[in-house]
KEBABA-232989 format. One line per 4 residues: number of its first residue (from 1); their letters; for each residue x, y, z of N, C-alpha, C. Coordinates in nm, 3 decimals, decimal comma. Example, Ala and Ser with C-alpha at 12.3 -4.5 7.8 and 13.67 -1.06 7.14 Angstrom:
% residues 2
1) AS) 1,319:-0,569:0,780:1,230:-0,450:0,780:1,320:-0,330:0,780 ~ 1,285:-0,225:0,708:1,367:-0,106:0,714:1,290:0,003:0,787
//
This chain:
% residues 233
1) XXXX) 1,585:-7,991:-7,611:1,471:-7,901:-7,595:1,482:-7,785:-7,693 ~ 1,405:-7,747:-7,738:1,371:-7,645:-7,866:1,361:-7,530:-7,781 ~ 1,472:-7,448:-7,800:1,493:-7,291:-7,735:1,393:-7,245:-7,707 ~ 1,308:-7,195:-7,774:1,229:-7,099:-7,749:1,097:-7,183:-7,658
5) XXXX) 1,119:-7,283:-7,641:0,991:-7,377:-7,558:1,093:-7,339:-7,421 ~ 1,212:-7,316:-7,367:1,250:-7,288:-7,264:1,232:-7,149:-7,258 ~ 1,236:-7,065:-7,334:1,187:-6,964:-7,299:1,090:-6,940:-7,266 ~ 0,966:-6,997:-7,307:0,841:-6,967:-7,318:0,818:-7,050:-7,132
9) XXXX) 0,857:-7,131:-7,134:0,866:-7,182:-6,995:0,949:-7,071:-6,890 ~ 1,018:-7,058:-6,876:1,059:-6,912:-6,818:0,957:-6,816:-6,794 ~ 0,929:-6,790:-6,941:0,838:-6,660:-6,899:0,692:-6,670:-6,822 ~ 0,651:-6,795:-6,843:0,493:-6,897:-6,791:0,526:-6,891:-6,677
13) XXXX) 0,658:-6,908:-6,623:0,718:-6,937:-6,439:0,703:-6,768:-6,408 ~ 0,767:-6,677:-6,423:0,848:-6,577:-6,407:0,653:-6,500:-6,396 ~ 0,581:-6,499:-6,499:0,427:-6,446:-6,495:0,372:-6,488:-6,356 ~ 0,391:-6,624:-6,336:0,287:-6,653:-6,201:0,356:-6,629:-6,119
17) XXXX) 0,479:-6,607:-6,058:0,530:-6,560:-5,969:0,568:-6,416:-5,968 ~ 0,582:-6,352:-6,056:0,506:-6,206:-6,025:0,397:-6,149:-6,053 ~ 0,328:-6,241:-6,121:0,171:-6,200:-6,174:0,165:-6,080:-6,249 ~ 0,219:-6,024:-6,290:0,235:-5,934:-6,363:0,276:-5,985:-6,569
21) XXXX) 0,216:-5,910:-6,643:0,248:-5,967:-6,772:0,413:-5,940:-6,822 ~ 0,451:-5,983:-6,936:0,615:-6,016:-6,955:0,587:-5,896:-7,058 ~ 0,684:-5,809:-7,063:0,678:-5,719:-7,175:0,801:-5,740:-7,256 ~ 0,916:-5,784:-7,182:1,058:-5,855:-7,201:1,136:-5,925:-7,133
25) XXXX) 1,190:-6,034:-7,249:1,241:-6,125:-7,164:1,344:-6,162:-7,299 ~ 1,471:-6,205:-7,231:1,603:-6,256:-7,260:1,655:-6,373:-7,236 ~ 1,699:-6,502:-7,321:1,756:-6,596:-7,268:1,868:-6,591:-7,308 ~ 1,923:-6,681:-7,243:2,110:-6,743:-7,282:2,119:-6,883:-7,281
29) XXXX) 2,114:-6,928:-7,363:2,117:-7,072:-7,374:2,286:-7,143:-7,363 ~ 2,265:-7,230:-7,232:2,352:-7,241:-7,191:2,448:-7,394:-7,242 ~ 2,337:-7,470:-7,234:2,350:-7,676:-7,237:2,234:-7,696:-7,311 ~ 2,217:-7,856:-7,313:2,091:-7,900:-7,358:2,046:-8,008:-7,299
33) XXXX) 1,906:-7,949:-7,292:1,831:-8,041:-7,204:1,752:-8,199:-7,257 ~ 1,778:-8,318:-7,304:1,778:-8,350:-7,406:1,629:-8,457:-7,388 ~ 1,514:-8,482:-7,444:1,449:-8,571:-7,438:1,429:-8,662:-7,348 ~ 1,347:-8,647:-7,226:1,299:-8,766:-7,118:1,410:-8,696:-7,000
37) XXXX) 1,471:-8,572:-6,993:1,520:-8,497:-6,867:1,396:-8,375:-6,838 ~ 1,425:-8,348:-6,709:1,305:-8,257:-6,678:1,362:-8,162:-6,614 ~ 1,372:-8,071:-6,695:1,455:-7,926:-6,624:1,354:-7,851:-6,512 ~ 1,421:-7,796:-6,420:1,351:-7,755:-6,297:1,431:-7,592:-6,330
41) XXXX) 1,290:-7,457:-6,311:1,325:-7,356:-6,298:1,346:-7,266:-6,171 ~ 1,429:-7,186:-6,167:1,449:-7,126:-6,028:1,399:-6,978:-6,025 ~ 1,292:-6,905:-5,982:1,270:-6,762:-6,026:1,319:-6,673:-5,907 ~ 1,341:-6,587:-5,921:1,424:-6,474:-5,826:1,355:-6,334:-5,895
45) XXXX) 1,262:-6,286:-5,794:1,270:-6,162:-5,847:1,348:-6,044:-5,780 ~ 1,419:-5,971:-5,847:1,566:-5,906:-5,830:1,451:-5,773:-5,775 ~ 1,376:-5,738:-5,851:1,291:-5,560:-5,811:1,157:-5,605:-5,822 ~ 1,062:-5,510:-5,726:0,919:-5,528:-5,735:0,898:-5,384:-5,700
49) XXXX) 0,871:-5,301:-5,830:0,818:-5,134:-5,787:0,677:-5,173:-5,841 ~ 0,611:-5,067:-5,821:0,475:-5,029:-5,814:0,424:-5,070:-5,950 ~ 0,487:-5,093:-6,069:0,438:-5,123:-6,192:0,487:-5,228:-6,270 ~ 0,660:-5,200:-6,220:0,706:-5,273:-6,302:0,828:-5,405:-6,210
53) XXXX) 0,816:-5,538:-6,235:0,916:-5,603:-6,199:1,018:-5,659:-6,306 ~ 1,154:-5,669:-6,215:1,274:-5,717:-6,305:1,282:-5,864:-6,230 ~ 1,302:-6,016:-6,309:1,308:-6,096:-6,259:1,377:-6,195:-6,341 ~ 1,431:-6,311:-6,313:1,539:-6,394:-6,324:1,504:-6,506:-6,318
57) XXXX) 1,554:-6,583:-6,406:1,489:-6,739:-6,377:1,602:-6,822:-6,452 ~ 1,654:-6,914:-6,409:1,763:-7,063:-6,432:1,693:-7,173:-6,438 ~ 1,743:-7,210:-6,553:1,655:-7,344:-6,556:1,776:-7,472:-6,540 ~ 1,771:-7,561:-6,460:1,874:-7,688:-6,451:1,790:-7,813:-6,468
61) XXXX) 1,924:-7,908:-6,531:1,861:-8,050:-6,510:1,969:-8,113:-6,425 ~ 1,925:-8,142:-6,313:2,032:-8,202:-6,221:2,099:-8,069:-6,161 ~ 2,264:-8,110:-6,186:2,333:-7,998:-6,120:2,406:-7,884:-6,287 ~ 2,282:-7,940:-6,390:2,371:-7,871:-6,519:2,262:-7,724:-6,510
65) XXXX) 2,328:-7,657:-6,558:2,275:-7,496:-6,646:2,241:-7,542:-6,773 ~ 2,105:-7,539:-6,791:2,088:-7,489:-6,893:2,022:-7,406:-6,944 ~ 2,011:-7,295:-6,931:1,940:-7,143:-6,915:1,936:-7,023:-6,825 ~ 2,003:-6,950:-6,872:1,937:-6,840:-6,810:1,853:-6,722:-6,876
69) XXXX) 1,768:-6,701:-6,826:1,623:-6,558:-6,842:1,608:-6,447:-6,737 ~ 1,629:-6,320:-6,804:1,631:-6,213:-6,762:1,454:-6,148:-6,849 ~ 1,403:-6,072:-6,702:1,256:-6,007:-6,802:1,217:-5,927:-6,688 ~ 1,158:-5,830:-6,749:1,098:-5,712:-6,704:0,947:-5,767:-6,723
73) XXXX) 0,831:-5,717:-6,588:0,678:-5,764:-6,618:0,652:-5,596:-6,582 ~ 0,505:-5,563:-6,625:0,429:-5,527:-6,569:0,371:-5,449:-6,638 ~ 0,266:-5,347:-6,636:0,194:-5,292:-6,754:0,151:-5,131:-6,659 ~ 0,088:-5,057:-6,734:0,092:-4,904:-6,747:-0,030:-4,856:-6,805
77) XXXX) -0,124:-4,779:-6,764:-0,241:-4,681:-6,812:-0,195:-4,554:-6,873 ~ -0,152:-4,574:-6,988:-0,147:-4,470:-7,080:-0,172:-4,510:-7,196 ~ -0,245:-4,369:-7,240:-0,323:-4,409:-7,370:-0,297:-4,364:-7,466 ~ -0,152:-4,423:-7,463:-0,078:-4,432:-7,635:-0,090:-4,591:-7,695
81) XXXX) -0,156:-4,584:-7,802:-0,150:-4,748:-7,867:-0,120:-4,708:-8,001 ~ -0,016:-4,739:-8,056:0,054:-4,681:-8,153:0,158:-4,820:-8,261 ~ 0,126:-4,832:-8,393:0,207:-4,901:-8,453:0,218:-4,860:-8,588 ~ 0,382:-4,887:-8,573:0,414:-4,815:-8,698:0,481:-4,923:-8,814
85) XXXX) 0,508:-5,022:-8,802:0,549:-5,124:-8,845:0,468:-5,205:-8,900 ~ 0,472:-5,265:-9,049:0,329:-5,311:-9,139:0,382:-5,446:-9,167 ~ 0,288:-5,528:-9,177:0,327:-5,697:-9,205:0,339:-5,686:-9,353 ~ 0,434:-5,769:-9,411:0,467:-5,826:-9,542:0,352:-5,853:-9,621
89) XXXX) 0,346:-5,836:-9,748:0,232:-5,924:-9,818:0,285:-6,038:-9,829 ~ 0,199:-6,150:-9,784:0,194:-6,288:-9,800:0,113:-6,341:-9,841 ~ 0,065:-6,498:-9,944:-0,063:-6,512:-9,952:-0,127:-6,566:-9,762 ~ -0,243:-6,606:-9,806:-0,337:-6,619:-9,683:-0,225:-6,713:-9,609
93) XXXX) -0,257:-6,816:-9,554:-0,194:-6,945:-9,501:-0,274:-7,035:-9,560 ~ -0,413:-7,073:-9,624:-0,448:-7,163:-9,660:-0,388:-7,189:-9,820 ~ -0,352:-7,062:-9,830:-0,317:-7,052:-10,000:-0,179:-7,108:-9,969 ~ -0,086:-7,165:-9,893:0,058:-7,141:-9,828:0,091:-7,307:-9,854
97) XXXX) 0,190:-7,384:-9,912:0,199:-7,502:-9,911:0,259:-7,555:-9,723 ~ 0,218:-7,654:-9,713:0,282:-7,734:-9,583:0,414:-7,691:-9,579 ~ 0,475:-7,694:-9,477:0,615:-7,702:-9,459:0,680:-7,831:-9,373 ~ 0,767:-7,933:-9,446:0,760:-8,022:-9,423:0,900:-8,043:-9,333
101) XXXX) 0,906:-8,119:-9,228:1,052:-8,070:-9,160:1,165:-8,149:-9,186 ~ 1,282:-8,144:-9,209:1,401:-8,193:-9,244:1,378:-8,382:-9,150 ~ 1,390:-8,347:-9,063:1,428:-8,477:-8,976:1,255:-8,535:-8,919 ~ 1,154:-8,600:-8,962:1,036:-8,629:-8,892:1,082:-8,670:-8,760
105) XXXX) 1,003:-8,605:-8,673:1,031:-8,637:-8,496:0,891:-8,580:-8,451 ~ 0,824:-8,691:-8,385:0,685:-8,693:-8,352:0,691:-8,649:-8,198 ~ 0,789:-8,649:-8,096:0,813:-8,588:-7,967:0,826:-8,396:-7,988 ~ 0,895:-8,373:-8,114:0,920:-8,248:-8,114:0,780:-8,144:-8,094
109) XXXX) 0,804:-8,033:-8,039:0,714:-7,879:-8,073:0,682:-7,916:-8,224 ~ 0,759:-7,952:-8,310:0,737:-7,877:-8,409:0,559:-7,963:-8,497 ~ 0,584:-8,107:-8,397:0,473:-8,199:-8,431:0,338:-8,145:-8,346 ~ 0,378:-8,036:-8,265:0,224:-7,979:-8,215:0,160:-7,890:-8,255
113) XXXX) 0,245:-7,805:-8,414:0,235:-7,718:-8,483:0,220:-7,708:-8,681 ~ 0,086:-7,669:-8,678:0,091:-7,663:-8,825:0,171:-7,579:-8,884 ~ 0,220:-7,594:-8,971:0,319:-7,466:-9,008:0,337:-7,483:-9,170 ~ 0,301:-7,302:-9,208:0,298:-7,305:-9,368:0,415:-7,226:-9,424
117) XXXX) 0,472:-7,288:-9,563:0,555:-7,151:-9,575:0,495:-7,040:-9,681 ~ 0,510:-6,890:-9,604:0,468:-6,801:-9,696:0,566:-6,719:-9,773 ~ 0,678:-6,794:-9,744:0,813:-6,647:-9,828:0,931:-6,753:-9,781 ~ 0,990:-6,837:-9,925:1,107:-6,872:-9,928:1,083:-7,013:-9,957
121) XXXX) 1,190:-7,112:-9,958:1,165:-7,230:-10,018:1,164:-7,370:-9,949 ~ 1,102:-7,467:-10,042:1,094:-7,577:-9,930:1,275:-7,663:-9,982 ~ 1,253:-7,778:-9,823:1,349:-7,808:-9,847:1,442:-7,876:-9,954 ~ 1,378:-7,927:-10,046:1,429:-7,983:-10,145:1,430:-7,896:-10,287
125) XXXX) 1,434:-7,751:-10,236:1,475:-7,685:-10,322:1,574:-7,532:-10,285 ~ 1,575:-7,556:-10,161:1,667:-7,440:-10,095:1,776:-7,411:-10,190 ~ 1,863:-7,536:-10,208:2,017:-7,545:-10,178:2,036:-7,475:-10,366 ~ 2,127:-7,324:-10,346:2,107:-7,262:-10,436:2,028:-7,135:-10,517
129) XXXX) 1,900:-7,123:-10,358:1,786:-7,051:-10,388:1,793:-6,976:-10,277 ~ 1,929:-6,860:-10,200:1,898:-6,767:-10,125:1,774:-6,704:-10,101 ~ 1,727:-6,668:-9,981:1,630:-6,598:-9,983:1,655:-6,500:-9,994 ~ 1,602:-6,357:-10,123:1,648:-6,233:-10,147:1,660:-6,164:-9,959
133) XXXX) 1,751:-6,053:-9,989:1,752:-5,951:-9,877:1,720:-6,062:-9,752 ~ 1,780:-6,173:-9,734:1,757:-6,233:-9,608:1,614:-6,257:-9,556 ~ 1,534:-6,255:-9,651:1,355:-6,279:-9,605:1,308:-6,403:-9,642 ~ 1,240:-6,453:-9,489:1,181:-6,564:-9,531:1,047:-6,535:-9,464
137) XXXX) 0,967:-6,628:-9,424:0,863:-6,611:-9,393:0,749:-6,773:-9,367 ~ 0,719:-6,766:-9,203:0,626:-6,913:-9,212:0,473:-6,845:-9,130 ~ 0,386:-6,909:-9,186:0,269:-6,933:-9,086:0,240:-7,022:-9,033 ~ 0,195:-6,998:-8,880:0,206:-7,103:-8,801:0,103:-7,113:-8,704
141) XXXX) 0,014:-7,234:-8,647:-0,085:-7,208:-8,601:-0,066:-7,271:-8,521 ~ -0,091:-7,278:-8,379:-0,094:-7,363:-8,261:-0,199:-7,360:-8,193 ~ -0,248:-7,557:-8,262:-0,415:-7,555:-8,220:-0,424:-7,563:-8,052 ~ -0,314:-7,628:-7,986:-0,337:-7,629:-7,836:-0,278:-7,556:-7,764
145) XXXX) -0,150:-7,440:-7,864:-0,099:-7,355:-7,745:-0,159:-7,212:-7,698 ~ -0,152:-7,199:-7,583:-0,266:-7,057:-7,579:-0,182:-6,943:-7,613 ~ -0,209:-6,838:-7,677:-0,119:-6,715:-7,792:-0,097:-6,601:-7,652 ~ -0,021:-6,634:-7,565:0,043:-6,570:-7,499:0,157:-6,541:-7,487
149) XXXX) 0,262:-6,464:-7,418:0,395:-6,433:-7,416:0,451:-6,567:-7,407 ~ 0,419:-6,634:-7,352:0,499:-6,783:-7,356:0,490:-6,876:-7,481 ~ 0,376:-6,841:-7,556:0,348:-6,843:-7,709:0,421:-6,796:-7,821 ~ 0,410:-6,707:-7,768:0,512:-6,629:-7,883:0,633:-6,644:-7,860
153) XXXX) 0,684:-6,648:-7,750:0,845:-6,676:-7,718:0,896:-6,814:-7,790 ~ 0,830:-6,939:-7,788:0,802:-6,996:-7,887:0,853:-7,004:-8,027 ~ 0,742:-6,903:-8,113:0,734:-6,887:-8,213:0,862:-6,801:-8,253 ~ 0,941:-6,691:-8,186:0,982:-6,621:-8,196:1,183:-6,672:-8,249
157) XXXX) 1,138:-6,833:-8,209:1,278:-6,915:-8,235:1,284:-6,983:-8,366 ~ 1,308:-6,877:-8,502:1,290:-6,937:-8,622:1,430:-6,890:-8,664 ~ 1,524:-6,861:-8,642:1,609:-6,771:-8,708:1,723:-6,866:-8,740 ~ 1,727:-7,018:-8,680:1,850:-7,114:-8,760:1,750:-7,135:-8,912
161) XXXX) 1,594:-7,162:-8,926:1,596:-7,163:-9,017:1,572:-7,013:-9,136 ~ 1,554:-6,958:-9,089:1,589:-6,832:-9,186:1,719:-6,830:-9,251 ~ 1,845:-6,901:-9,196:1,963:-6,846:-9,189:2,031:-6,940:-9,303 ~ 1,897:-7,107:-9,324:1,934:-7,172:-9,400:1,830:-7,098:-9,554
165) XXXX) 1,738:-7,058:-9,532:1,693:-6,958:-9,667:1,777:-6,844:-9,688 ~ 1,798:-6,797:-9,547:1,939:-6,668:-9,663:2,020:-6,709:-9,721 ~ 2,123:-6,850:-9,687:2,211:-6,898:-9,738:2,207:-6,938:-9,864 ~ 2,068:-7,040:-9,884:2,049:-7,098:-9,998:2,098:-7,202:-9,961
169) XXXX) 2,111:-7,288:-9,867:2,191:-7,396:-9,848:2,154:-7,436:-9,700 ~ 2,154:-7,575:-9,657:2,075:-7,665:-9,549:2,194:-7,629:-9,440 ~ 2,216:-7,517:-9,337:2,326:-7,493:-9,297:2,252:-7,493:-9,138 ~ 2,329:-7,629:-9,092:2,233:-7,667:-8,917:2,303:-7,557:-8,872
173) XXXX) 2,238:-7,489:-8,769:2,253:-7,407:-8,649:2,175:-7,412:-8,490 ~ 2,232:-7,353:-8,388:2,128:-7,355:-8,294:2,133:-7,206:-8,197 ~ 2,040:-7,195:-8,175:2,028:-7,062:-8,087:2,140:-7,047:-7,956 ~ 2,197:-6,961:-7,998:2,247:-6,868:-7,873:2,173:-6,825:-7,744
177) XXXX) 2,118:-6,743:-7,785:1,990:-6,672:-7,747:1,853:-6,641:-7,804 ~ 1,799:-6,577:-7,735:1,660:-6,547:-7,779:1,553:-6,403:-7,709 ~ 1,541:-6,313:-7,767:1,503:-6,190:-7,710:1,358:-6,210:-7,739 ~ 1,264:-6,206:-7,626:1,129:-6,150:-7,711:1,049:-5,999:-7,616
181) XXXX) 1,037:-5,959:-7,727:0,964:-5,792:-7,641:0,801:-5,796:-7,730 ~ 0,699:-5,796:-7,629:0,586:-5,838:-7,620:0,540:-5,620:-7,672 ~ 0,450:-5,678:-7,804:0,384:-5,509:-7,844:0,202:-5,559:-7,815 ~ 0,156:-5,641:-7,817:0,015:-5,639:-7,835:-0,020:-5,796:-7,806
185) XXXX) -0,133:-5,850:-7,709:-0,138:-5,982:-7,710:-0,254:-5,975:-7,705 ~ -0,294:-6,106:-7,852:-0,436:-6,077:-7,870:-0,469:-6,176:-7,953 ~ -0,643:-6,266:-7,943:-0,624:-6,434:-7,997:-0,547:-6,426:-8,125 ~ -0,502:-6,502:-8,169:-0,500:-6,537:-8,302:-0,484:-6,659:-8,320
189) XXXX) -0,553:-6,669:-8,492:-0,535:-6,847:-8,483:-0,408:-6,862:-8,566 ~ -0,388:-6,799:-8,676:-0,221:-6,797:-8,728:-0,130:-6,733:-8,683 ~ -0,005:-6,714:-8,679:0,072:-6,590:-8,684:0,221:-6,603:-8,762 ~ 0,203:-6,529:-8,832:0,306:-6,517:-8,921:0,449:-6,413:-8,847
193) XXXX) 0,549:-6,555:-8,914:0,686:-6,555:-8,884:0,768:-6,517:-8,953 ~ 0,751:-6,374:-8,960:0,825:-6,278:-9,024:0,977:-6,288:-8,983 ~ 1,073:-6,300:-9,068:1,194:-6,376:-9,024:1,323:-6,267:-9,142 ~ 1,416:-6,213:-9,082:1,513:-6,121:-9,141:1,567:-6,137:-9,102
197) XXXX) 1,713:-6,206:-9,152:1,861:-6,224:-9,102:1,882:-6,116:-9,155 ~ 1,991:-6,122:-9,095:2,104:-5,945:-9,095:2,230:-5,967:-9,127 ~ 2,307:-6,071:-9,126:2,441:-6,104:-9,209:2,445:-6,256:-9,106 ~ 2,573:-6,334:-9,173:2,666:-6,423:-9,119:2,783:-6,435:-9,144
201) XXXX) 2,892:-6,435:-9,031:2,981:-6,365:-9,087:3,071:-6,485:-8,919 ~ 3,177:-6,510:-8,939:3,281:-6,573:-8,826:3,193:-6,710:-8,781 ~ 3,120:-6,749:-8,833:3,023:-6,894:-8,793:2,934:-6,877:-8,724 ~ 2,907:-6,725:-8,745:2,725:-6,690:-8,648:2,647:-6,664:-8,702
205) XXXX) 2,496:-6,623:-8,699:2,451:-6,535:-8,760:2,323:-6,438:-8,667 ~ 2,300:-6,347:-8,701:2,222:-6,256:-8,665:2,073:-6,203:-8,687 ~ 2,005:-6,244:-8,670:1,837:-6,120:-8,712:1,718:-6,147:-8,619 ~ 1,628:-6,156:-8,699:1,551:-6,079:-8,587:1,365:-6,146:-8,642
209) XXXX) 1,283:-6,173:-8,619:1,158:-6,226:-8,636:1,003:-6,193:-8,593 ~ 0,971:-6,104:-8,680:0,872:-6,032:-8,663:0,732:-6,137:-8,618 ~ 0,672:-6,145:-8,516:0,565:-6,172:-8,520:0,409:-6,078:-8,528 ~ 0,325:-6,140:-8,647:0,255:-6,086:-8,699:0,075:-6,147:-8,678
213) XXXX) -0,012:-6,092:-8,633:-0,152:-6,164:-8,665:-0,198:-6,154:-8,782 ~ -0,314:-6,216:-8,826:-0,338:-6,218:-8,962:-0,403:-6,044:-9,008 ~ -0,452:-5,991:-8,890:-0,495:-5,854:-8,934:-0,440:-5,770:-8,967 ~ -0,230:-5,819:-8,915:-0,149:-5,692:-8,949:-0,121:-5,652:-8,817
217) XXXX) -0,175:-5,732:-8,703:-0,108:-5,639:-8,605:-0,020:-5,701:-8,560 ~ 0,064:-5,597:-8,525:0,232:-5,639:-8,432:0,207:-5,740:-8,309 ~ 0,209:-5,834:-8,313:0,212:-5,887:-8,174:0,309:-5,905:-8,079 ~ 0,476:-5,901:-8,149:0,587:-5,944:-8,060:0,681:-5,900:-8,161
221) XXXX) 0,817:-5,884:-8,101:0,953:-5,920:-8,217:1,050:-5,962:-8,110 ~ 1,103:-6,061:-8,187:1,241:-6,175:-8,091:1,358:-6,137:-8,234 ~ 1,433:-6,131:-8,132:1,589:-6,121:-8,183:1,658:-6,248:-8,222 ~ 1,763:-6,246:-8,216:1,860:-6,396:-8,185:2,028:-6,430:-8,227
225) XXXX) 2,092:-6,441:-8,209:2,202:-6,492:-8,266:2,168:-6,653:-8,237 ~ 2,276:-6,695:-8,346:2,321:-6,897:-8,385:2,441:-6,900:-8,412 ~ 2,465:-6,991:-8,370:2,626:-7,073:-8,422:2,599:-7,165:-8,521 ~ 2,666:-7,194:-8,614:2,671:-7,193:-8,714:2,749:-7,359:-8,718
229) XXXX) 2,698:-7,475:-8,792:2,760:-7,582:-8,776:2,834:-7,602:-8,928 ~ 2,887:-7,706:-8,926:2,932:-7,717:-9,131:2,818:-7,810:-9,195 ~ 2,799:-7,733:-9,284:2,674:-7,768:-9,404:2,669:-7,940:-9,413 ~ 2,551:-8,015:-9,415:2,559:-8,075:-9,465:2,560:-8,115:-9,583
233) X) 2,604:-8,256:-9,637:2,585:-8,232:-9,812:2,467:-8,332:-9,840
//
């Protein structure tokens, strides 16, 4: 299962059972849940004050762990709407070549998603071609998923491949974790996957993935650490 689709499942559970919207949420990726298993989530909400809830959710297949999600819901009448943080120049996404994926797999997320690249290289030209200052960059459109926190949590799981454009080299990884903190939710039909590693260093690596609408506005940012596998050749 593709991390951030368990997250995004978490947070879809964790919303209707407190009904309240996700402003943050945390996973820990524990096992893997692998093709034709059906993980069952458990939600617990730990606090329910007047605005805001803290709540918990495990996801198992059988008697295995594989997840845990920590998230805060709920929202606030104050009328500060404030952003200070500006999207990258990129061209459009139509101007953006395909991005074509290493392994074709027609079960995957990644086959329910168009996806362009706007900053960094395709695969048959990575190996050798770091992405400067750790920047890469995809647009990505999801014609059937609805652009909610469980949407973006999603989207927000790009950072094994960023980590193979910082490198310059096809270097498999898989998520640790996955942070997403929700700034603005609002349609969009693209959203660009603003993607900044921050070093790799002991077989991990670190950064962080801006999600962006096409107007420039902030919609989300997810964190992440990966472990780090040996390169293929």
């Amino acid at each position: 299962m593709f991390g951030g689709c368990g997250l995004g499942a978490a947070v879809s559970a964790m919303e209707a059972v407190c009904d309240r919207p996700v402003v943050w949420a945390t996973a820990q990726y524990l096992s893997f849940a692998m093709v034709g298993e059906i993980m069952d989530l458990d939600v617990t909400v730990a606090v329910a004050g007047k605005r805001t809830s803290q709540a918990r959710a495990v996801g198992r297949v059988g008697d295995r762990e594989i997840l845990t999600v920590n998230a805060a819901l709920g929202s606030k009448d104050i009328k500060i709407d404030e952003q200070w943080r500006t999207m990258p120049e990129v061209p459009n996404p139509q101007d953006c070549p395909l991005r074509s994926d290493m392994v074709a797999d027609s079960e995957s997320i990644m086959g329910r998603l168009n996806i362009r690249l706007a900053l960094g290289s395709p695969w048959d030209e990575i190996d050798g071609n770091p992405a400067p200052r750790g920047r890469s960059a995809l647009w990505v459109q999801t014609p059937d998923i609805e652009m909610s926190a469980a949407g973006l949590a999603i989207l927000g799981d790009y950072l094994p491949f960023g980590i193979a454009q910082a490198t310059g080299r096809w270097v498999p990884s898989n998520s640790l974790d996955n942070t997403i903190r929700v700034q603005r939710l609002k349609p969009a039909e693209w959203v660009l996957c603003d993607i900044r590693v921050d070093g790799v260093s002991n077989g991990f690596g670190h950064g962080s993935v801006f999600l962006w609408a096409q107007d420039g506005t902030l919609l989300a940012t997810a964190s992440q650490s990966a472990v780090l596998h040996n390169p293929r050749s």
